[in-house]
Every structure is written in structure tokens, then in C-alpha cells.
N, C-alpha and C positions, 0 to 999 in steps of 0.2 A: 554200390549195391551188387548180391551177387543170388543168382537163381537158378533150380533147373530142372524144367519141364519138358515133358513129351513133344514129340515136335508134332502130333496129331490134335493136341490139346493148343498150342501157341498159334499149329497154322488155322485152326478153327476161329481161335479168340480174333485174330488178325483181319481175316476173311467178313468177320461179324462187322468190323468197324472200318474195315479201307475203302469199301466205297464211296464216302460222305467226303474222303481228303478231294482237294478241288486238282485240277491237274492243271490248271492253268491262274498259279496265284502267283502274286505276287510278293506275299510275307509267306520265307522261306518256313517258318514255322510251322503252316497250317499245311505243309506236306509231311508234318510229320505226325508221328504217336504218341503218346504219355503212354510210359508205363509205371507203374507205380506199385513196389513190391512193399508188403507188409504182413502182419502178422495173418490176414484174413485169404491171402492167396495175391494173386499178381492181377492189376488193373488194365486194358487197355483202354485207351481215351482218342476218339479223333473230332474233328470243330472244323466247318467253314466259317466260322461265325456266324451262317445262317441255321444248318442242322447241326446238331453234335450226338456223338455216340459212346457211351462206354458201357464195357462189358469184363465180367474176371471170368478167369479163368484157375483151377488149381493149380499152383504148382511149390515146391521146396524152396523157402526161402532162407537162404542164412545167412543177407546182411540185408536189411531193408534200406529201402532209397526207392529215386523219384528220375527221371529221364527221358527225351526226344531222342527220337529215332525216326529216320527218313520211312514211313509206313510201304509205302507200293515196294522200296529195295527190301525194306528187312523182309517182304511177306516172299518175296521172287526169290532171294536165300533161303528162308522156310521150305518153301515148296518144295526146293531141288535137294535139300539135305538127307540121309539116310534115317531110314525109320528108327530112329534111336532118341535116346533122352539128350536135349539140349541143355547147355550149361552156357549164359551168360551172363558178363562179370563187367559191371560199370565203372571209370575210375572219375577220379574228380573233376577231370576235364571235360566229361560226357564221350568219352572214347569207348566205345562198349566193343569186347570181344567176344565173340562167339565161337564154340567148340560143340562139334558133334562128330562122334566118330572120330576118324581121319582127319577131317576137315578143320577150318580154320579161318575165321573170319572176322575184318576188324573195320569196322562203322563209325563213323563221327557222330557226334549228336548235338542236340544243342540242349541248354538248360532249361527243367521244368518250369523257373520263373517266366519265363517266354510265354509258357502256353495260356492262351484265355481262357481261364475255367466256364464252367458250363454254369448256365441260371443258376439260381435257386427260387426256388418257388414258394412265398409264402401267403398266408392268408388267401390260397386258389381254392377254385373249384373242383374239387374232386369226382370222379363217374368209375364206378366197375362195370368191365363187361364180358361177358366171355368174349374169348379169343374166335371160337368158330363163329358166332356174330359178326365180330368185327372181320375177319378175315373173307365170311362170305359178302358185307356191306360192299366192302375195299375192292373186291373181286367183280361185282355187279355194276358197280360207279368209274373205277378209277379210266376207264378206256377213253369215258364223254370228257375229261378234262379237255381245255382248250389249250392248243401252243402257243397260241396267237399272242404274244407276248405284249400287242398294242393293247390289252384286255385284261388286264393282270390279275382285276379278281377273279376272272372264270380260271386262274391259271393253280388250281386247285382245288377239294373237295371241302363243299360248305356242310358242316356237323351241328345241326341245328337238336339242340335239349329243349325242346317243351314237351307242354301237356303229356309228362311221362311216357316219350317215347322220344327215340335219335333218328332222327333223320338224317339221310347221307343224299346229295345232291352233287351233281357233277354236268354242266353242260361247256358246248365251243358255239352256239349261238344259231346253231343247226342241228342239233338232237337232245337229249337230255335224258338221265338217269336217273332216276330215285330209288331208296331203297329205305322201308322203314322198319327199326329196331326195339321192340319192346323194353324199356329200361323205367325201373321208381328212380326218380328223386325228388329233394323236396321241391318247391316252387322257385325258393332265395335262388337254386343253383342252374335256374334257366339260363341259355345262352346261346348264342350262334358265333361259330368262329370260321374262318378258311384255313384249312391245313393246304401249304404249297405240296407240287408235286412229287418234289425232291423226299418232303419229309415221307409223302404216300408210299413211296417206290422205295423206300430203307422198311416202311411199317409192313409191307406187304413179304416182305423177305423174314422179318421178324415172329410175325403171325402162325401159330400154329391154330391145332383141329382141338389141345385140350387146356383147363386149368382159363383162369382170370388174366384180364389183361387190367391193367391200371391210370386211368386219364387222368392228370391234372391240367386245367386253366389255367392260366394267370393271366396279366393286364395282356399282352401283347404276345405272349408264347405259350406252348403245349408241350406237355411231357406225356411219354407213356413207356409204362414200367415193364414189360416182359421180360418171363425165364430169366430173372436177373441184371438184364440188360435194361440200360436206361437210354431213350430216343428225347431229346429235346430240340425244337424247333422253334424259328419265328414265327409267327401269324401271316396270313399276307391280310394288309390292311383298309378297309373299302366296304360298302355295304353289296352284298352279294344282290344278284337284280331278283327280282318279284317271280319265284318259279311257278307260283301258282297260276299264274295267269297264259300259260305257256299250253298248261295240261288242256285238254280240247274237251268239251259236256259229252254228251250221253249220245254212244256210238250209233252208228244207221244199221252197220253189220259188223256180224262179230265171227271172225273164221277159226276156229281149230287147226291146227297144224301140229302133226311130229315133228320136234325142232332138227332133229339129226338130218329127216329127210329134206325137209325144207334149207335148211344149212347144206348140204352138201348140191344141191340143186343150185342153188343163187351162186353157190360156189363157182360152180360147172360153168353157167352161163355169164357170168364176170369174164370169163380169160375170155370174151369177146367184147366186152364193152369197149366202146373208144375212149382216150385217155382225154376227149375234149368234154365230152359231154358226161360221162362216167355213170350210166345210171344204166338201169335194171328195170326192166317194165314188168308188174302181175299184172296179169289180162286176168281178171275173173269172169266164170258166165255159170249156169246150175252145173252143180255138183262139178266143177274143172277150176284151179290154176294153173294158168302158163307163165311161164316164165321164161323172157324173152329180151336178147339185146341186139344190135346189131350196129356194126363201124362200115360203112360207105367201102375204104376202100380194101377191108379186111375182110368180114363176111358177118353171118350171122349165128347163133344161140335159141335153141327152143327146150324147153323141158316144160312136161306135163305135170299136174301132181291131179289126182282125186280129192278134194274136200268135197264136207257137205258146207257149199253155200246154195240158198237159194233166193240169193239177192237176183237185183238188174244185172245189167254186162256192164260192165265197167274197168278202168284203167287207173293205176297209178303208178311211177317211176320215183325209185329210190335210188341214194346214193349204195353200190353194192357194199361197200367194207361197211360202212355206216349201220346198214342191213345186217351185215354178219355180227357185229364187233357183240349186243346180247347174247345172239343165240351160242356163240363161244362161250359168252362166261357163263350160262344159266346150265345148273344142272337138269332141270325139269325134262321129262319126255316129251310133255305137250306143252305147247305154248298158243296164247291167242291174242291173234290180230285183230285191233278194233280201228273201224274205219267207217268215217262220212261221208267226204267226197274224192273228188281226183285234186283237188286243192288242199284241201283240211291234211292235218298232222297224221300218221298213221300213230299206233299206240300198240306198244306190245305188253303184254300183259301174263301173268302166271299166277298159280293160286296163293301163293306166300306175297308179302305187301312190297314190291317191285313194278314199277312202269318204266316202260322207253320211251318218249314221244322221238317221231320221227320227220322233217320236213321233207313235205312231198320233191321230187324237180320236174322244171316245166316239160309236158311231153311234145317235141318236136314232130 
């Protein structure tokens, strides 16, 4: 096989697909790429066997063929070569040369029958959504996933299709995100799946602000179709636990806050929290929160803010990052905190269809 493209177009295509290669495998194959030249432009392909990715890219082809290439080396040569048009030339052994410039490079590969091709998907359930949806969904949720990997199904975002709307749900057994997305379909195509993290964190690099993005279902794995590139994943498999029951009824008070001001506040007073106990006190009382921490043998943290509450006086301590990790991804100016006791969940809240619940910690 023989091709030759830009080296701004190759190291893009490369870049799209090299972070799913595992770096710790043990078949020498899944460190590598498929490329695959033909008539429609040149293919890259990469598979841990749990996510896969391929994407084309344009480029001149004047013998088609098929080829593994080690992906993390060829993209680190990419990188470094001069801004000129790349010409490489596969022989039959999978020995691929590379020529740009001056330059001069020569690569072992292994053969495309090696590589595990990617699903296919038939008789799935299909979803269009926009991209800005999804991108803001994925943006609002992906933070509450859990690591906790003795936990496996919290250990990515549960995408629940009913009653004509998607649902995105993400908790670690201490906070919880939702986020809901207006979408028709018919009834047959209800369903709830866990996407793992892995696949999250390639969708969320894929994601743009315009144009459709394309889901397919199948029995045990997801596809989605963006800007040409196709993302396939496995499912993680499990019944996700009951989130309903988590959300807290009908708040006692409900506080207003600027999210920027109140974000960079909690902020402030964090770089005093102790790393034993980790938490953040709002002291509320009329019209004042404080916002206060303090470590025994470090010091203490006070900031004030002006709300209008005209609740009791009252205390509740949160985890501080746990605190931040919404009001980062929310774009909203305001945001509002619904609260019952110094026990109960706090719940952050905004006018588009978004909750946080948040679990209180106990105040020493």
C-alpha cells in the first residue's frame, strides 16, 4: 500500500484514535493502528477490545492495502516531522516507510488479519441527538462517576431512554448528578444502558457545540457516530441501583447564590480544610453565609457571602471538591441550594432540568 498526506491531517487522524491503545497490554497487537487505504481516503482504527475507534482522514492513495502500525510511535514520529506532505509506502511484509522531507523512517508492523475488528451492530436501537445535548449532559454528569472499582456499575454514566426524554445519571455513592434531555422515540426503543468511563472520556473529546451525534444500542454494546468518526464500546453490565430514591422531597429552604462567587469562595476556604476530616462548613443565619473551615494544627478559613435567606441559623459541612465539582461544569450565573436539615442531602439546583444531591458530613 502506498499514500501521502499532510502531516497535519495524519497527526490529527492519529491523535483522534491513540488514546483508547491500552499501554499496558499484553497482545502486542492492540498497541497498534489499522490503517486502511482505499478508494474513500485512508482509515485509522484503534480497539482495547473494550472501546474501539476509527476515523478517516483525506489523503492520496495510489495502491490500496490494509496495515498495523505500533500507534503511540508512529504519532511521536508524526509529531516531530516537518510541516510537509507525508508519503508512506507499505511492503508485504508490513514494513512501512515513511518519507517527509529530508527525513526518513522505517517501522515494522504487523498484519491487518491480527486486528479484532470492531462490532457490528444489527437489529439495534437507534437515538439521534444533538451534539450540544449531549456534550452539555456528559459535561454536568461525567465528574459524579465512581472509581471505586469494587462498584463497577457506578463505574460509569447510566443513559436511561424513557417517557421521551434521556436521562444521564452518574453517582460514587456520595453525590449524584442528573441531567435530563428532551428526546422522541418510539416506546419499542426504551432502554437503560451504563456507558463505562473509558468510553465517557474518548465521547467527551469527540463532542462538539454543532450538527447530530448518532447512538446505536445493541445487546451488550454502544456505538456513536460523530463528524465521521465512529466510537464503539462495551456496556458495563449490572442493574444500576434505584436513583430515585436518593433525590431528597420538598426542600425546607431554598438559597440563591452566584455560582462564580460562591465557587471561588468555597475555593478560598478549602486550601484550609484538613486532609482528615475534608469538609467545609456553610453557617447560615438572615440575610449571611459563611463559609468556614478550620485544621487544628494549621489554622483557619472564613468568607462571608450576602444571600437572602431568611431561614433559622443553621449548619451544614460538605465535602469541598465534591462542592465545587457542579458549580465548574454549570454554565448558569445563579444557582440554587435546596436544603432541609444539617443531616438531609443538600441539592443543587438550576433552571434547565439538572440536580446534584449532595451528602452532608458529620460536623465535629
Amino acid at each position: 500500500m502506498k499514500f501521502s498526506v499532510s502531516k497535519e491531517k495524519l497527526l490529527e487522524g492519529l491523535q483522534v484514535v491513540q488514546n483508547v491503545v491500552s499501554t499496558r497490554t499484553t497482545l502486542p497487537i492492540l498497541s497498534n493502528v489499522l490503517l486502511q487505504a482505499d478508494a474513500s481516503g485512508l482509515r485509522l482504527t484503534t480497539t482495547d477490545l473494550d472501546v474501539g475507534i476509527s476515523g478517516g482522514i483525506e489523503a492520496q492513495i495510489e495502491k490500496e492495502g490494509a496495515t498495523t502500525l505500533p500507534a503511540r510511535r508512529l504519532a511521536s514520529i508524526v509529531r516531530e516531522l516537518p510541516a510537509a506532505e507525508v508519503v508512506v509506502e507499505v511492503d508485504s511484509k508490513n514494513v512501512a516507510s515513511i518519507r517527509c522531507g529530508q527525513s526518513f523512517f522505517k517501522i515494522l508492523g504487523l498484519p491487518e488479519e491480527e486486528f479484532p475488528p470492531l462490532p457490528k451492530f444489527e437489529g439495534a436501537k437507534e437515538f439521534t441527538l444533538k451534539q450540544s445535548d449531549l456534550r452539555d449532559g456528559l459535561r454536568k454528569t461525567a465528574y459524579a462517576i465512581s472509581t471505586d472499582e469494587t462498584r463497577y456499575v457506578l463505574n460509569g454514566i447510566l443513559f436511561s431512554f424513557k417517557d421521551n426524554k434521556l436521562t444521564m445519571v452518574a453517582t460514587d455513592g456520595r453525590r449524584l448528578a442528573l441531567v435530563d434531555i428532551e428526546l422522541e422515540f418510539a416506546r419499542s426503543q426504551e432502554v437503560e444502558i451504563i456507558v463505562p468511563t473509558k468510553c465517557v472520556t474518548e465521547l467527551q473529546r469527540l463532542v462538539g457545540t454543532e450538527g447530530d451525534i448518532k447512538m446505536t444500542v445493541g445487546e451488550n454494546q454502544v456505538a456513536f457516530e460523530v463528524n465521521g468518526t465512529l466510537l464503539v464500546s462495551k456496556l458495563i453490565e449490572g442493574n444500576y441501583p434505584n436513583y430515585k430514591q436518593v433525590i431528597p422531597g420538598e426542600a425546607k429552604d431554598r438559597v440563591t447564590l452566584e455560582r462564580d462567587l460562591f465557587l471561588n469562595a468555597v475555593h478560598r476556604v478549602s486550601l484550609l480544610a484538613s486532609e482528615k476530616s475534608n469538609s467545609v462548613k456553610l453557617v447560615f443565619s438572615k440575610g449571611n453565609l459563611e463559609i468556614a473551615a478550620n485544621t487544628p494544627d494549621v489554622g483557619e478559613a472564613r468568607e462571608s457571602i450576602a444571600v437572602n435567606y431568611k431561614g433559622r441559623d443553621f449548619s451544614i459541612a460538605f465535602n469541598p471538591e465534591f462542592l465545587q465539582a457542579p458549580l465548574r461544569a454549570l454554565p448558569d450565573d445563579e444557582v440554587f441550594l435546596d436544603l432541609i436539615d444539617e443531616m438531609s442531602p443538600g441539592v443543587i439546583k438550576v433552571q434547565t432540568p439538572f440536580l446534584y444531591v449532595l451528602m452532608p458530613m458529620r460536623i465535629s
